[in-house]
N, C-alpha and C positions, 0 to 999 in steps of 0.2 A: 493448585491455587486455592487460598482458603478464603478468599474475598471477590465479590463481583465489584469490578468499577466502569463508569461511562456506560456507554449506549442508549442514551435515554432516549433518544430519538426511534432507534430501533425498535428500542422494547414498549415506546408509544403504538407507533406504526402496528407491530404485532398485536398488541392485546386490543387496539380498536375493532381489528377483522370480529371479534366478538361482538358488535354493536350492527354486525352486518347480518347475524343471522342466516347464516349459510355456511357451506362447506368453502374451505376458501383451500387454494393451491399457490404456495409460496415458495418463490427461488432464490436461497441467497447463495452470491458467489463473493470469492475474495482469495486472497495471497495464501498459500498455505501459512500456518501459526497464526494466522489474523484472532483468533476465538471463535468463527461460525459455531461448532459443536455446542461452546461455553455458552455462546448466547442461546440457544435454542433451549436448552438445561435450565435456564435459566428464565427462561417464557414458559415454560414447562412446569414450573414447580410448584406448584398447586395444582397442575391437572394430571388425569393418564398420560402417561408418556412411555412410546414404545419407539426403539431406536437401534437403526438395523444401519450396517453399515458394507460399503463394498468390501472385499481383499485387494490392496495393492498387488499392480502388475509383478506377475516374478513369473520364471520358467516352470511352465508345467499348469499352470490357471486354465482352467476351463471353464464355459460358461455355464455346465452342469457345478463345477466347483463352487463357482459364486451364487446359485440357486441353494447348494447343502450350506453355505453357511449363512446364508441367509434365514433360510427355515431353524438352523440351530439356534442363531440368535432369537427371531420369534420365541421359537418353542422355552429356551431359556426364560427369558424375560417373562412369560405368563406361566408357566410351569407345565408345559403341556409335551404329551408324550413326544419321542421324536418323529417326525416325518418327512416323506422326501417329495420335490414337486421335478417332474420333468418338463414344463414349461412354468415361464411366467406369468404368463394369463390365472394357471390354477395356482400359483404362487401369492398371485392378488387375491382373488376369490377366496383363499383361504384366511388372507389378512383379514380381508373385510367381513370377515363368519366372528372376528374377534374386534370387531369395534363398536363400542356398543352407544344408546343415549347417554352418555355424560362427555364431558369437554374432554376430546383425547386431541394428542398431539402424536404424528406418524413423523419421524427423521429418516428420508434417507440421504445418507450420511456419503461423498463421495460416491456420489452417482454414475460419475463417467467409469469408476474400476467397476462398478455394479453391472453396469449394461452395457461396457462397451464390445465387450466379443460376441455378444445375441445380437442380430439384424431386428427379432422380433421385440426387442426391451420395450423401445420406449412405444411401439404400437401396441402392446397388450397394457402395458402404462395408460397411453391414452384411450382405450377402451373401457377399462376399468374405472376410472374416472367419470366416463363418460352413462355409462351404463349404472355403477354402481356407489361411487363416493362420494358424489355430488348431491348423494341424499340423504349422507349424514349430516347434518346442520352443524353438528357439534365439532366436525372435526375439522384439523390444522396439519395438511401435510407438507410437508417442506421437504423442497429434495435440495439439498446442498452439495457445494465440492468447490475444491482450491483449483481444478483445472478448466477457465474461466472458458476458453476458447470451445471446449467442447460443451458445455452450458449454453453459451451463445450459437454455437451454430447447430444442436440439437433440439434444447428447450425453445432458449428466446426468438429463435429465428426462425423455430420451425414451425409452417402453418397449420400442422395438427393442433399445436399449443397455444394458436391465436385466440385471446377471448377468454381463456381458461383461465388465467396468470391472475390473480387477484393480486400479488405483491410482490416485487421484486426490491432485495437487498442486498446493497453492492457493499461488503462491509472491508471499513479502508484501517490502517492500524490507529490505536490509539493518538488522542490529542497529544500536543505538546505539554499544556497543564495535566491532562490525565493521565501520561506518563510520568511524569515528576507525583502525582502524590503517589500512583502504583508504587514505585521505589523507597519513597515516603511510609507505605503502607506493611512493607518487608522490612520495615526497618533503616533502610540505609540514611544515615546521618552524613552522609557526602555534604561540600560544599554544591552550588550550582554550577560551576564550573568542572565539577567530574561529572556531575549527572549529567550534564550535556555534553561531556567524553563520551559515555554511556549510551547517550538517544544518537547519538552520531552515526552510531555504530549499527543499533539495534532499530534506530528508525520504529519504535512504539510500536514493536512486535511485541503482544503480550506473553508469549512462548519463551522470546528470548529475553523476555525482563522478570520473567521467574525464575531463570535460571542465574540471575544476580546474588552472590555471594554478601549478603550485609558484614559481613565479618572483615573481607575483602575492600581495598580500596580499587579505585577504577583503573589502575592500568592492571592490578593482582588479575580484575575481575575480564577485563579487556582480552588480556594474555589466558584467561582458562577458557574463554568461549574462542577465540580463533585462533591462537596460537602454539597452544598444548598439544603435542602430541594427543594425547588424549583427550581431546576437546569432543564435547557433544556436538558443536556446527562445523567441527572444522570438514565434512560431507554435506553437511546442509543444503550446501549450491547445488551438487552433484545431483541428490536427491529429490531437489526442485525443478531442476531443469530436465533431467529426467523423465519426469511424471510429462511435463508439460511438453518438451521439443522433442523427444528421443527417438523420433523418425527421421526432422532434417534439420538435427541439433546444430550440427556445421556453420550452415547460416545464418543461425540466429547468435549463435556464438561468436560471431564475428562481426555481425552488425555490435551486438553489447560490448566488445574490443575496441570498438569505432569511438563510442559515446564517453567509454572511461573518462576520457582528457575532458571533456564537455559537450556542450550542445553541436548538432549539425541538421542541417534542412535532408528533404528527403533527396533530393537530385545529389548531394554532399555523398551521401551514403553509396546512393546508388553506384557513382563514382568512382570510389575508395572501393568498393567489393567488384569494381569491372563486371557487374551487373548489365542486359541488354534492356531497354527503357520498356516499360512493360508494367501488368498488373505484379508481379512479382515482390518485388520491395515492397507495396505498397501492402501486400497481404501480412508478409514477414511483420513490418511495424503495427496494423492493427493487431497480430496477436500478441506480439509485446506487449501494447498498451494494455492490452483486458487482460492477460495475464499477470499485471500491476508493474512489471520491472520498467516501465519508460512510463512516461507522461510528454505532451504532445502541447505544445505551447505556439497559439496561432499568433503571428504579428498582425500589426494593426496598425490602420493609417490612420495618425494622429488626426488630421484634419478634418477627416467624416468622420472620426471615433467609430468605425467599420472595420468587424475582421479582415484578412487580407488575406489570398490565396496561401501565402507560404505560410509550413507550419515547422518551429524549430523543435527536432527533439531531443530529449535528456534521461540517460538513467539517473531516475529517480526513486531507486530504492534503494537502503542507505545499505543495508547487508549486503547487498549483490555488489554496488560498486567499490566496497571496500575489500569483500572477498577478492575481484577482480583485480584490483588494485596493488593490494597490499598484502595478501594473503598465498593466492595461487602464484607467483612467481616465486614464493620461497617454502612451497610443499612439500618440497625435500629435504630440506633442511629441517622443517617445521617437523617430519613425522619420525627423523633420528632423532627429536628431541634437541636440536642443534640452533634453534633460534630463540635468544632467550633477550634479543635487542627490546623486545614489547613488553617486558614479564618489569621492565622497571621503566617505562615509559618512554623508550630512548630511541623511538623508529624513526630516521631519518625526517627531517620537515615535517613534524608534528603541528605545528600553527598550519602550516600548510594542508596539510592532510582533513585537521580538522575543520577546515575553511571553507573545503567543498563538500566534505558532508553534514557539516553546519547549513551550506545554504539548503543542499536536498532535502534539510528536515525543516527549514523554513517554509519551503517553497511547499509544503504538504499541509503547512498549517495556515491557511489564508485567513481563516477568522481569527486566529488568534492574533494575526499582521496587523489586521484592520483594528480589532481592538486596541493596540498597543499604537495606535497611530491616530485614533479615536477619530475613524472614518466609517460613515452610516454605508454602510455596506449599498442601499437604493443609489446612494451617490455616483456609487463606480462604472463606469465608461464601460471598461476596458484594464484590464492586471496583469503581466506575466512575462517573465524575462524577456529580454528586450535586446534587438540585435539591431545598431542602424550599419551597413553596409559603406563601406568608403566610395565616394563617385568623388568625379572632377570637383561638384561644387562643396562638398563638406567630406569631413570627415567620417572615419570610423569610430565607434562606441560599441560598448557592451554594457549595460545594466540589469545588477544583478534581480533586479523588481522591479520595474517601473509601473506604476498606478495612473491612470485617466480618470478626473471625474468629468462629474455635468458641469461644475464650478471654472471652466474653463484652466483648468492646472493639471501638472505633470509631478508626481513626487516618487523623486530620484532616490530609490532605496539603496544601501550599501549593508552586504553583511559581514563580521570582520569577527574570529574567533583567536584570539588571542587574550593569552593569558596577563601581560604585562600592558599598560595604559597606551592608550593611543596619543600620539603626539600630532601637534599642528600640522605636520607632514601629511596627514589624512584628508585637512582641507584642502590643500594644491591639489592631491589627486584628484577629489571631488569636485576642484573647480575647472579642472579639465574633464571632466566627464560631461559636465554640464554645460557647457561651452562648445561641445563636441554635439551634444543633441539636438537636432534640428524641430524645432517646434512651429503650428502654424501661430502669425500674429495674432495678439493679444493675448496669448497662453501663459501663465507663471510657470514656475521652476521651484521647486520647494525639495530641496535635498532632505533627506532621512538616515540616520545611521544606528544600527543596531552592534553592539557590543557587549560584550562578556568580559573584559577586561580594567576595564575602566578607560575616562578621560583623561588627559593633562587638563588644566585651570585653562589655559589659553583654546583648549575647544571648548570647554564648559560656555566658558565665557561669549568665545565667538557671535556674533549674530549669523553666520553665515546657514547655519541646521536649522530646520524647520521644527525635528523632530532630534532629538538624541537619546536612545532608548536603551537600559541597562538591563538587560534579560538576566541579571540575577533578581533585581528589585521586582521585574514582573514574576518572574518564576516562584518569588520564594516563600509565598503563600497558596501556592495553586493546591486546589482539592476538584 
């Protein structure tokens, strides 16, 4: 990648720790291909920067293994003879013999492959720190890693590390705008409506939107990332999930089977996997969530604008549910080279398809929502898909977004990813949805509709939308 784009938030957060005048200790965690490394290089670049990285799990790794190639990278990067540490502890000690007064920056880079087969990692870690790093002023060490779970129940959660933690960042993929100029930035002259074929897909991995062909239009490009034979992602899941489940992969695998079709509450799940009621489930879904593949969406009663116990969840990763979806049921055909339905855009319900990973990439980008609906984000109540339940006295609903403000109103979001104009038909729907929503008295009703397609004159026209929103027209200056 020959361009850095977004994180300014990040690389604020980071370079302030400067202004604090001490040794500071930062954990960022996120999805593998997020950019953690890129960012860090990138906070890096005008200081010392030394950056050691684990070996990925494989057969035959030992934890003397990961000590030699940690010393090699060391010894590498300063040019210093080779040497060997048979613990950790002198593995630090010797780090710290080579950091000296000026602003350095220490990456370790996938922490959990680094120390997970030593008992003693992270206590000579925190000793070391304790004893020795905390009196460099100048320095910035960061341990990073895509496998969130082991971060959190290691680093975050562990009480050696309470207090220590100067800065924790959770970094999520690229914006909706900041993926469109990325693509913008490689060149690709797509309409918006292929690039959002594209983000659909790739959900603002910045990994897999360098691997965009500008030569290529977006089903060519579509078809070489997951459907080629020779695709670089067409392992990708494998390789993620891997790293992350590959003890009690089974069940997590079958909970993400669950969510394909859509949202389900956690009792749903449990149910469907003939689960016995227990902490169980409940552990499986928090490591989804911090793992990134689900997000966890609380319902809310209207009437106190108060969370509510039940919480609905959703794979909301656009790679993973499409893989799951669309990709792994035709792997065998995919790796004869035998599926060539996507190489010219012709996979069965394509409006379809792109409909629900359209909304997954919505639902990731909330400020950009509220911008495009030009709602003061202090306003809002309460956001997030929205399930009312059928009873005797009303009906069942589903909305794909509903928003709560303080303004006593409810605005009914629809996402619709279609290439050809929406017709009047789309009000009826929406006036049964809205008709279907139970609200408490004196509350409005303000429907919302986002499209890619275009309007007919008679929705244009309509007074019935609050909001009727052309996400080519917003996309198509984004930097």
């Amino acid at each position: 990648m020959k361009f850095f784009i977004g994180r300014k938030e990040e690389l604020y957060r980071l370079n302030r720790l400067k202004r604090l005048k001490k040794a500071s200790l930062v954990v960022i965690k996120g999805r593998r291909r997020t950019g953690k490394s890129t960012l860090v290089k990138e906070f890096a670049k005008e200081k010392r920067f030394i950056s050691l990285s684990g070996n990925p799990p494989a057969e035959g790794t030992t934890e003397q293994k990961q000590r030699d190639e940690f010393a090699d990278q060391l010894c590498v990067q300063l040019g210093l003879p080779r040497v060997t540490f048979s613990t950790w502890s002198d593995a630090f000690r010797f780090l710290n013999l080579q950091i000296k007064e000026e602003e350095t920056v220490v990456l370790f880079d996938e922490i959990s492959w680094m120390g997970d087969l030593d008992p003693s990692f992270l206590s000579s870690l925190k000793t070391w720190w304790d004893q020795h790093a905390i009196e460099k002023s100048q320095l910035v060490l960061i341990l990073c890693g895509s496998i969130s779970i082991w971060i959190e129940e290691n680093i975050l959660n562990n009480t050696g590390f309470v207090g220590r933690i100067t800065l924790v960042i959770h970094l999520k993929p690229l914006s909706l705008p900041e993926s469109v100029y990325f693509l913008r930035q490689k060149g690709c002259k797509y309409s918006i409506y292929e690039i959002l074929k594209i983000l659909s897909i790739t959900g603002g991995i910045p990994w897999y939107l360098d691997l965009i062909d500008p030569e290529e239009n977006a089903d060519e490009n579509i078809y070489e990332l997951c459907f080629s034979p020779v695709s670089q992602l067409i392992h990708e899941y494998k390789t993620i999930f891997h790293d992350l489940f590959h003890t009690k992969g089974e069940s997590y695998q079958k909970i993400l089977n669950i969510l394909i079709d859509g949202m389900r509450t956690q009792e749903e799940i449990r149910e469907l996997l003939a689960f016995k009621k227990g902490g169980t489930i409940s552990n499986y879904l928090t490591h989804l969530v911090h793992a990134g593949f689900l997000s966890e969406h609380y319902q809310w009663r209207l009437k106190a604008g108060s969370i509510g116990k039940q919480k609905l969840y959703r794979l909301s990763d656009c790679f993973i549910r499409f893989h799951l979806k669309y990709v792994e049921p035709y792997r065998d055909l995919i790796e004869q080279g035998l599926y060539k339905k996507a190489a010219a855009g012709k996979l069965p319900g394509w409006d379809t398809i792109m409909g629900f990973q359209l909304e997954s990439l919505l639902l990731t980008n909330r400020e950009f929502l509220f911008n495009a609906l030009r709602i003061d984000p202090e306003l809002v109540v309460c956001d997030n898909p929205f399930l009312q339940k059928p009873t005797g006295r009303k009906k069942g609903c589903q909305i794909d977004y509903l928003i709560q403000t303080k303004l006593n109103s409810v605005i009914i979001c629809e996402f619709k990813f279609r290439k050809n104009e929406l017709t009047s038909s789309i009000i009826k729907e929406m006036e049964e949805k809205c008709k279907a929503l139970s609200i408490p008295k004196g509350f409005g009703k303000a429907p919302a509709l986002f499209h890619i397609g275009g309007v007919s004159p008679k929705v244009e026209e309509s007074p019935f939308f609050y909001r009727i929103i052309d996400l080519r027209d917003l996309l198509a200056e984004a930097h």
